[in-house]
N, CA, C and O atoms as a Tinker XYZ file with bonds, in Angstrom:
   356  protein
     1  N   -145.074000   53.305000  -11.459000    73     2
     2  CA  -143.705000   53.722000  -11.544000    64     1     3
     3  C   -143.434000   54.180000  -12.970000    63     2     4     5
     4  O   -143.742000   53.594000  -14.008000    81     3
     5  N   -142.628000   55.652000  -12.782000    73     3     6
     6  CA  -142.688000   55.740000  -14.414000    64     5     7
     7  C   -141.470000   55.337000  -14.912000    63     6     8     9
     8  O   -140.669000   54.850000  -14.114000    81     7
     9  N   -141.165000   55.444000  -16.087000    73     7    10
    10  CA  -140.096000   54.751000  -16.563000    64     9    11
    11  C   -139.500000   56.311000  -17.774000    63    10    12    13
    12  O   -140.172000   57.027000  -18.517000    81    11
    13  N   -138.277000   56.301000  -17.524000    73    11    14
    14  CA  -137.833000   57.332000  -18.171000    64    13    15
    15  C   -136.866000   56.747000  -19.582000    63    14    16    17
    16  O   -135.918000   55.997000  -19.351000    81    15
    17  N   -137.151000   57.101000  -20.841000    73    15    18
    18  CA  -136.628000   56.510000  -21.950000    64    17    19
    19  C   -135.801000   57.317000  -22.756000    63    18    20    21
    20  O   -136.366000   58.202000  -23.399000    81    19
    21  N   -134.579000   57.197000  -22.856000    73    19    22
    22  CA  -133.725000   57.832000  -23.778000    64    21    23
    23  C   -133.669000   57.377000  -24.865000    63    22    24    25
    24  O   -133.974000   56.238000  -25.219000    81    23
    25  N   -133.116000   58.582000  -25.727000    73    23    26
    26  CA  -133.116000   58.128000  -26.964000    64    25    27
    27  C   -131.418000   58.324000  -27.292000    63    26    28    29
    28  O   -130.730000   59.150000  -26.693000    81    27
    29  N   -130.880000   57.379000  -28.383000    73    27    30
    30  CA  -129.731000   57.589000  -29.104000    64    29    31
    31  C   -129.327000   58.180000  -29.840000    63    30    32    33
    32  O   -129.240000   57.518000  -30.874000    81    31
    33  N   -128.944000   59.253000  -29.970000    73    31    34
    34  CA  -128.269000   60.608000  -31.328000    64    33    35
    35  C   -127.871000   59.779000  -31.855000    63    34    36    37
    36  O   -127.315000   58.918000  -31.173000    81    35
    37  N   -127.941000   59.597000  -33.327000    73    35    38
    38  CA  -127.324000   58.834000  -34.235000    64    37    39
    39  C   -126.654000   60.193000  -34.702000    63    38    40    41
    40  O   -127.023000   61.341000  -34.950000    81    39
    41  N   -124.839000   59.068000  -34.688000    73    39    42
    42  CA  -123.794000   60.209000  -35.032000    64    41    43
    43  C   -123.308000   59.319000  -36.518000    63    42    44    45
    44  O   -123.413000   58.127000  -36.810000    81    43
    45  N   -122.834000   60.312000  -37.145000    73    43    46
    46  CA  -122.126000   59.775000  -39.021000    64    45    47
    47  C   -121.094000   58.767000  -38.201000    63    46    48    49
    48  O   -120.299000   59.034000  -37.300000    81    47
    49  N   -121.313000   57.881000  -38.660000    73    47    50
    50  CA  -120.287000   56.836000  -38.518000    64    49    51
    51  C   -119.041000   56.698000  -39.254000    63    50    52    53
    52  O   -119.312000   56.673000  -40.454000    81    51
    53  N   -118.030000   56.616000  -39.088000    73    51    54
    54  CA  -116.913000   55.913000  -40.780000    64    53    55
    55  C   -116.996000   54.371000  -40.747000    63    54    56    57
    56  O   -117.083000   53.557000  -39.827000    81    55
    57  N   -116.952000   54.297000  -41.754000    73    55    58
    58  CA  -117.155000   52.917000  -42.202000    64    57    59
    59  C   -115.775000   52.269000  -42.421000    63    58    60    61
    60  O   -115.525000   51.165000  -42.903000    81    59
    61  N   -114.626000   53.568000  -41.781000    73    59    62
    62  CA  -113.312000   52.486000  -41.976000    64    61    63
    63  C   -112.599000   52.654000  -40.571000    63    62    64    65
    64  O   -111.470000   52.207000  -40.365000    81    63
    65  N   -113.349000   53.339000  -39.614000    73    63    66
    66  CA  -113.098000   53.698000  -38.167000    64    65    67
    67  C   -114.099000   51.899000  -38.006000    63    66    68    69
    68  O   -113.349000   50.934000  -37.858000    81    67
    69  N   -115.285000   51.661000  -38.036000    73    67    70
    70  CA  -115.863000   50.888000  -37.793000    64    69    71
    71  C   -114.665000   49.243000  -38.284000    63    70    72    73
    72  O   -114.448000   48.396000  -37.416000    81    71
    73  N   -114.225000   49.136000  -39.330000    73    71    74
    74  CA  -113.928000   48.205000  -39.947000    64    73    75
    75  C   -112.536000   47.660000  -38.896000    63    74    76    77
    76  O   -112.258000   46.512000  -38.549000    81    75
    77  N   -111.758000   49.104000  -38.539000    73    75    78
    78  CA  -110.581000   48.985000  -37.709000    64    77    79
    79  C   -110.857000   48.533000  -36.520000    63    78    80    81
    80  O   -109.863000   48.077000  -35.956000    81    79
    81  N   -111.914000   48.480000  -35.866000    73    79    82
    82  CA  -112.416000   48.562000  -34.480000    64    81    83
    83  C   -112.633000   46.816000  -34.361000    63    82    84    85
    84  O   -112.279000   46.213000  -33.347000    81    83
    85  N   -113.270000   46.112000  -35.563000    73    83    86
    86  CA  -113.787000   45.016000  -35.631000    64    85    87
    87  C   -112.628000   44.198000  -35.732000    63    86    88    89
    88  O   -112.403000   43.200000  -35.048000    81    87
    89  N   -111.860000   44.705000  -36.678000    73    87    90
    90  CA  -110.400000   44.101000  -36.424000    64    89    91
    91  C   -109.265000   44.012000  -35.405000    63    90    92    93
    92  O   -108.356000   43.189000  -35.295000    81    91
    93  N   -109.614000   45.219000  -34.613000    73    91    94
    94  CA  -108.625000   44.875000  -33.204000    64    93    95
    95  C   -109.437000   44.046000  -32.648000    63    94    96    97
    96  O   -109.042000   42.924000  -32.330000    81    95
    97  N   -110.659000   44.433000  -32.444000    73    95    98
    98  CA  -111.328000   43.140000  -31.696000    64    97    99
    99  C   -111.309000   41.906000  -31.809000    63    98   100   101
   100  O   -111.360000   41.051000  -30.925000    81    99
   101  N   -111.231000   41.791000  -32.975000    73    99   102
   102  CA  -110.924000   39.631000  -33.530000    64   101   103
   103  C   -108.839000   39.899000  -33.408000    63   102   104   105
   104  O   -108.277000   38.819000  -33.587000    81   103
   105  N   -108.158000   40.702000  -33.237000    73   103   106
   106  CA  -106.975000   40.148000  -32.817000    64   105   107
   107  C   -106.516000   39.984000  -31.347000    63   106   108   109
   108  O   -105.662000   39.317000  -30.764000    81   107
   109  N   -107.565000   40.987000  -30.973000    73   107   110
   110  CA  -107.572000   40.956000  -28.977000    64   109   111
   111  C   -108.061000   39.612000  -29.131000    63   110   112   113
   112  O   -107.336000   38.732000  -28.666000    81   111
   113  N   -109.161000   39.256000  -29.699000    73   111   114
   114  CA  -109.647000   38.259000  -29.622000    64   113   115
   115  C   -109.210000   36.551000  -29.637000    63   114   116   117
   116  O   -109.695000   35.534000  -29.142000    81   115
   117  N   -107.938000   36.890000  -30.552000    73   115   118
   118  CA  -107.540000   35.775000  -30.873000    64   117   119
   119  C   -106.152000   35.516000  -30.296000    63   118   120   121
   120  O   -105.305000   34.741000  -30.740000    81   119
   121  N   -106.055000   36.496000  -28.971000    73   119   122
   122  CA  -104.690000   36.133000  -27.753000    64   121   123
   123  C   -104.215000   34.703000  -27.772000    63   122   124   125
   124  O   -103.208000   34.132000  -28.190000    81   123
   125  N   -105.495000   34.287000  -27.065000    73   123   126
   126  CA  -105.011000   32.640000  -27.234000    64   125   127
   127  C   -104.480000   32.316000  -27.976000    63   126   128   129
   128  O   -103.398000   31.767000  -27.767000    81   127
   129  N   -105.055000   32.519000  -29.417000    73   127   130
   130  CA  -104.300000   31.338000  -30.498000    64   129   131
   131  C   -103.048000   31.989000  -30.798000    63   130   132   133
   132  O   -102.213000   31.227000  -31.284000    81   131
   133  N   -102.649000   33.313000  -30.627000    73   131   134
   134  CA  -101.154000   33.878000  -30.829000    64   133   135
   135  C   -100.183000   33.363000  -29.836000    63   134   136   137
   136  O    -98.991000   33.151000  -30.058000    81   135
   137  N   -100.942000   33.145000  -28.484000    73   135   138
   138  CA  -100.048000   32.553000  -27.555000    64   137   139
   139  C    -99.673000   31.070000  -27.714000    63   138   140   141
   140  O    -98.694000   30.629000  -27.112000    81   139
   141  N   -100.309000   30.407000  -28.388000    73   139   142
   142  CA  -100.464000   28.745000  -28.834000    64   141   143
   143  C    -98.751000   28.890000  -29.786000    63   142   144   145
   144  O    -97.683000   28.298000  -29.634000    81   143
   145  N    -99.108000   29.731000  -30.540000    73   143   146
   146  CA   -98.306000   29.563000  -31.380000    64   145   147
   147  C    -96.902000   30.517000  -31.110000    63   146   148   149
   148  O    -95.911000   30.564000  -31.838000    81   147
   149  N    -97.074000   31.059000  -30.178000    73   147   150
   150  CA   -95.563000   31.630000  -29.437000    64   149   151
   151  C    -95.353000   30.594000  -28.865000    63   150   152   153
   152  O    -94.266000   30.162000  -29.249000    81   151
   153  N    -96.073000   29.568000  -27.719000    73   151   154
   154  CA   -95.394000   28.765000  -27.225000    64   153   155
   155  C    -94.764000   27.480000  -27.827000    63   154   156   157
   156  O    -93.865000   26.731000  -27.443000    81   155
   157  N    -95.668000   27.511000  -29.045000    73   155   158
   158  CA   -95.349000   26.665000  -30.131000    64   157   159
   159  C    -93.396000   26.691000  -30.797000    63   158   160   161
   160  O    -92.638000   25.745000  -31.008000    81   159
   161  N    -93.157000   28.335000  -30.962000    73   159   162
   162  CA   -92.219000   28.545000  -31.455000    64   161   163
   163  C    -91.398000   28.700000  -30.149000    63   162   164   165
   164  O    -90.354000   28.079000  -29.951000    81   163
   165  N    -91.755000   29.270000  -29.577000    73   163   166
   166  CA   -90.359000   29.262000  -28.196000    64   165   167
   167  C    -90.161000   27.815000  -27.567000    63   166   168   169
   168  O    -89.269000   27.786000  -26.719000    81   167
   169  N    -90.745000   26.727000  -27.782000    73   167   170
   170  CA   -90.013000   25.512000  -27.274000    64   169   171
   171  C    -89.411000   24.480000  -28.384000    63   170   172   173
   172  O    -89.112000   23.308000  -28.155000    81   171
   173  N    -89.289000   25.195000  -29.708000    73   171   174
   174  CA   -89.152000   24.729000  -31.069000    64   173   175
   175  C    -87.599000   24.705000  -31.092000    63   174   176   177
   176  O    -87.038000   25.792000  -31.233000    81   175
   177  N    -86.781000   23.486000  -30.959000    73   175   178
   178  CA   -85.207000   23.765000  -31.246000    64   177   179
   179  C    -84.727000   22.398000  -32.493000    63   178   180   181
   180  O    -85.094000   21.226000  -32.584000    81   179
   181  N    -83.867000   23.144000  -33.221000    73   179   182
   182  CA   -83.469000   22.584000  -34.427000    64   181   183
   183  C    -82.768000   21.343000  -33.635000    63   182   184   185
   184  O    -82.633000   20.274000  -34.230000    81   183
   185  N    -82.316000   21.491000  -32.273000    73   183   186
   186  CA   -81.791000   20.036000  -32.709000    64   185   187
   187  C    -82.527000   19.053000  -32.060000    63   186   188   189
   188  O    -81.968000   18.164000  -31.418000    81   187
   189  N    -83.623000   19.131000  -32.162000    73   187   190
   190  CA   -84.847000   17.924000  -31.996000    64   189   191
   191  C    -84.589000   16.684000  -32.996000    63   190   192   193
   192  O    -84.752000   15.495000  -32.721000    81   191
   193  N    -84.016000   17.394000  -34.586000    73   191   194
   194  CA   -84.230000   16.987000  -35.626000    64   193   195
   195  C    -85.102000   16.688000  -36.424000    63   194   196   197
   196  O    -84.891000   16.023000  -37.438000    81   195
   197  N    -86.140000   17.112000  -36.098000    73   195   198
   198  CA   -87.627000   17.419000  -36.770000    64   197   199
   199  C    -87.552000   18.628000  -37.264000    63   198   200   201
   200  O    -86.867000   19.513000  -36.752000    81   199
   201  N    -88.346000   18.789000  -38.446000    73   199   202
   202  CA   -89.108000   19.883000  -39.283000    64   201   203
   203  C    -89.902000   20.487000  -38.129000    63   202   204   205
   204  O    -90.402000   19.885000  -37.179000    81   203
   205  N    -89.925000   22.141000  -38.465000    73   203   206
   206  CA   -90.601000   22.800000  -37.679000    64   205   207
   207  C    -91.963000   22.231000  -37.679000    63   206   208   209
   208  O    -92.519000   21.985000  -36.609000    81   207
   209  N    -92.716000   21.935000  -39.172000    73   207   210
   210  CA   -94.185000   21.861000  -38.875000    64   209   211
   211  C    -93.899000   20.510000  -38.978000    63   210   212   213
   212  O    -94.617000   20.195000  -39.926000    81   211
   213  N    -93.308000   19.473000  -38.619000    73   211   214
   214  CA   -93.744000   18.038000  -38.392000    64   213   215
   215  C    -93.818000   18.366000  -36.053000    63   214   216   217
   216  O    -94.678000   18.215000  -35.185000    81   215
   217  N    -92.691000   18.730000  -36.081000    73   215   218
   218  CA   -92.916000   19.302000  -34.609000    64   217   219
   219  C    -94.301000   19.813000  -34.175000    63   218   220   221
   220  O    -94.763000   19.348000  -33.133000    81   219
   221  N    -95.116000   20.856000  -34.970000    73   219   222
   222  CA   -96.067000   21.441000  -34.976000    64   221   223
   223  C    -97.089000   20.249000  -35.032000    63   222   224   225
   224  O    -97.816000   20.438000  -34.056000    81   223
   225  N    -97.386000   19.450000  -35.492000    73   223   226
   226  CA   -98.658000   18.718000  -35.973000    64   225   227
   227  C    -98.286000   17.518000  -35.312000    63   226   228   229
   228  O    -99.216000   16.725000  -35.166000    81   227
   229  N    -96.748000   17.034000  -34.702000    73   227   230
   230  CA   -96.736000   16.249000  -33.946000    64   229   231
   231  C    -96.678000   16.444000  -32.074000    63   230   232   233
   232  O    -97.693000   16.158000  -31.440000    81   231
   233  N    -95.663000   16.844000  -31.480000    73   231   234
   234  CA   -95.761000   17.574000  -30.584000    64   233   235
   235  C    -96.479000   18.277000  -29.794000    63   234   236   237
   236  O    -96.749000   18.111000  -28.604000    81   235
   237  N    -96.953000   19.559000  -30.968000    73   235   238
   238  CA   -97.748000   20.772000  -30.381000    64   237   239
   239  C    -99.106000   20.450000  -30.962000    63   238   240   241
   240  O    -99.785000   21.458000  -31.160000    81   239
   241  N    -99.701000   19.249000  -31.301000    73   239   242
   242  CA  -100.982000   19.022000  -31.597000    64   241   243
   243  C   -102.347000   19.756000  -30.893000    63   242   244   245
   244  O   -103.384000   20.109000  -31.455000    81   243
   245  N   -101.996000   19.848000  -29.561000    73   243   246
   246  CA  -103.103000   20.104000  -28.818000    64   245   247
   247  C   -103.062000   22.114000  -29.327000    63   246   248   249
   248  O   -103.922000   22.888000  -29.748000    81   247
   249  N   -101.603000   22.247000  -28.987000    73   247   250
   250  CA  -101.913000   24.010000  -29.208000    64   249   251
   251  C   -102.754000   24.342000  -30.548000    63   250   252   253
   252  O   -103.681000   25.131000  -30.732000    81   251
   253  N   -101.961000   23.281000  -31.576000    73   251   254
   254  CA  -102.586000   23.653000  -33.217000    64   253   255
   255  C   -104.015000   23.501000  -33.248000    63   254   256   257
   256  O   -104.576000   24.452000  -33.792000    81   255
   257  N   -105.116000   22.177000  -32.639000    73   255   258
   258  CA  -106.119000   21.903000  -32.875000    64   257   259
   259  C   -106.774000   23.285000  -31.766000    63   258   260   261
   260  O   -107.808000   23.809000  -32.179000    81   259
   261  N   -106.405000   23.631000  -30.925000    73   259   262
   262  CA  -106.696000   24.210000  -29.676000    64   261   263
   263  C   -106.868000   26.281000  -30.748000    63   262   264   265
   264  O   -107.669000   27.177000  -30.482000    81   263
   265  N   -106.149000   26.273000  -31.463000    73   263   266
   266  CA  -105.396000   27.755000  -32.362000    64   265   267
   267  C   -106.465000   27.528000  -33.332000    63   266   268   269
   268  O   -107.095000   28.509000  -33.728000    81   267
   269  N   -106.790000   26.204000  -33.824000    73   267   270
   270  CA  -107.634000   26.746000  -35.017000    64   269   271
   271  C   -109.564000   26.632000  -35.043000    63   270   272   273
   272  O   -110.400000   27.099000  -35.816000    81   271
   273  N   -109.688000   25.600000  -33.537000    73   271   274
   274  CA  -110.999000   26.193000  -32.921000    64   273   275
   275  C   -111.260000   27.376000  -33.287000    63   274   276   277
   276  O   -111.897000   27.794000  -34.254000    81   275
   277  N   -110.506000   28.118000  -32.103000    73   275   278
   278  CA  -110.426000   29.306000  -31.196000    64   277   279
   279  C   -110.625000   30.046000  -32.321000    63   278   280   281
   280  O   -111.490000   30.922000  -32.295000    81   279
   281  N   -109.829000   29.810000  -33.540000    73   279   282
   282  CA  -110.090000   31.297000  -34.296000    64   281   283
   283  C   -110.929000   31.139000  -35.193000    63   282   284   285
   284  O   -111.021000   32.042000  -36.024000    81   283
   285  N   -111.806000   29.947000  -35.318000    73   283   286
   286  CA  -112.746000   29.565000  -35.597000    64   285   287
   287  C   -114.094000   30.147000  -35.190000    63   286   288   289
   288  O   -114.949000   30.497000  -36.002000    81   287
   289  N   -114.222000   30.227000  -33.765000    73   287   290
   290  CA  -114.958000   30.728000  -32.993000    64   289   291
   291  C   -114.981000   32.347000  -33.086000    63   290   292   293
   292  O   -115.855000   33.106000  -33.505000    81   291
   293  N   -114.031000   32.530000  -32.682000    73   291   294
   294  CA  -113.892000   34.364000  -32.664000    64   293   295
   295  C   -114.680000   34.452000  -34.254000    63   294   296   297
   296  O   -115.904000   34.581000  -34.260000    81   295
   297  N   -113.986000   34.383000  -35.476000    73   295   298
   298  CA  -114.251000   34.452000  -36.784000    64   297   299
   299  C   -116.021000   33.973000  -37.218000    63   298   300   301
   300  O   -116.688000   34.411000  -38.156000    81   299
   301  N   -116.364000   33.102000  -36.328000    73   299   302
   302  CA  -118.120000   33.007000  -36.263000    64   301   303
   303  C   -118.378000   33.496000  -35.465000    63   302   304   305
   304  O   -119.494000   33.085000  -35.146000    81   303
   305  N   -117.941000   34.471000  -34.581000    73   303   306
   306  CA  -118.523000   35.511000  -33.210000    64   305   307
   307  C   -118.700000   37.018000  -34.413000    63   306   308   309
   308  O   -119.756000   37.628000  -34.583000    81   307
   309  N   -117.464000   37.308000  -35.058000    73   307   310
   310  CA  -117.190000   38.398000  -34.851000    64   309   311
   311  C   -117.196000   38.799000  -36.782000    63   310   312   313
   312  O   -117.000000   39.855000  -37.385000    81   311
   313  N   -117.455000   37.675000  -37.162000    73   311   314
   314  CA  -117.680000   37.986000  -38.965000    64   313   315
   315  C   -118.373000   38.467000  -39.593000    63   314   316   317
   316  O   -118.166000   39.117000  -40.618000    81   315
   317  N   -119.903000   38.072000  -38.753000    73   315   318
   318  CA  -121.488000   38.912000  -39.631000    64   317   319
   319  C   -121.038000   40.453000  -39.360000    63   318   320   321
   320  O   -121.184000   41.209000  -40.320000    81   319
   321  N   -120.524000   40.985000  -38.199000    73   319   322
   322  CA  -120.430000   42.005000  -37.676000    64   321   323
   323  C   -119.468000   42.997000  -38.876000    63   322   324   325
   324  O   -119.676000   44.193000  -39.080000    81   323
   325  N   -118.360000   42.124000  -39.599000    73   323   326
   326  CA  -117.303000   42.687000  -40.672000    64   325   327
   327  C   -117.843000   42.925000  -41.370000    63   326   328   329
   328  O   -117.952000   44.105000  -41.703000    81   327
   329  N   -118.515000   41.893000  -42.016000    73   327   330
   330  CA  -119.101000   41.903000  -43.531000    64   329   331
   331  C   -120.300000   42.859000  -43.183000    63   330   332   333
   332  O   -120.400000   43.553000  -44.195000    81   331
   333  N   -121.030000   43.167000  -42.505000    73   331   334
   334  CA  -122.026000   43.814000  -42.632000    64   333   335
   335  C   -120.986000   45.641000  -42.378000    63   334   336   337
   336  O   -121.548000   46.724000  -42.540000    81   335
   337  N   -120.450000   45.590000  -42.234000    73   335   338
   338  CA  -119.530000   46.926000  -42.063000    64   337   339
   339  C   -118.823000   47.489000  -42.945000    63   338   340   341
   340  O   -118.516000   48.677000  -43.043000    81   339
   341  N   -118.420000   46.130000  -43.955000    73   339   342
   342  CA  -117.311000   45.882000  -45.325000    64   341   343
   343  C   -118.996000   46.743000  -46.364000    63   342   344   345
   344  O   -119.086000   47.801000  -46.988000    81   343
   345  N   -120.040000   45.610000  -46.070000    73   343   346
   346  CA  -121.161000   46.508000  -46.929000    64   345   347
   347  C   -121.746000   47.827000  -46.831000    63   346   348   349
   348  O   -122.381000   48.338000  -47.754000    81   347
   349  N   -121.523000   48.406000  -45.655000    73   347   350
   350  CA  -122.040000   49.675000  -45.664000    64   349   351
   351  C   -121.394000   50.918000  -46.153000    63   350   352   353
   352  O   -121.911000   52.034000  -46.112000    81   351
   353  N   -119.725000   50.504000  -46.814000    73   351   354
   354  CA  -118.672000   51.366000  -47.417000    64   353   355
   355  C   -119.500000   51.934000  -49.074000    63   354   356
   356  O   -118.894000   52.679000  -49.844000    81   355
């Protein structure tokens, strides 16, 4: 069976088209943790009588620890990929 092999045209890249691309991707990326912290703020009312971020670190513990994984993860998914893009400028 034969096997038929293409090859890739290497086209000029920009190195600030590339940089933009990596960056929507880690903010698509990081839905979750924007949504953590919308739901964080839309159930947030002054007359709890708590400080917003005592609310935050008490309350919404799970969203906060849950927000800074997450962008933890994306940010070690999606970082070698920046910096090696930030170097090719």
């Amino acid at each position: 069976m034969a096997t038929k092999s293409s090859t890739r045209t290497s086209r000029s890249r920009n190195p600030t088209q590339d940089t933009l691309a990596i960056a929507l991707t880690i903010l698509l990326a990081n839905m979750p943790t924007l949504f953590a912290f919308y739901v964080a703020i839309d159930t947030y009312s002054a007359d709890l009588g708590i400080g917003f971020f005592r609310y935050l670190t008490t309350t919404m513990s799970g969203a906060l620890i849950f927000a800074v994984l997450w962008t933890g993860i994306v940010f070690f998914a999606f970082g070698p990929a920046l910096v090696d893009t930030r170097n090719r400028r």
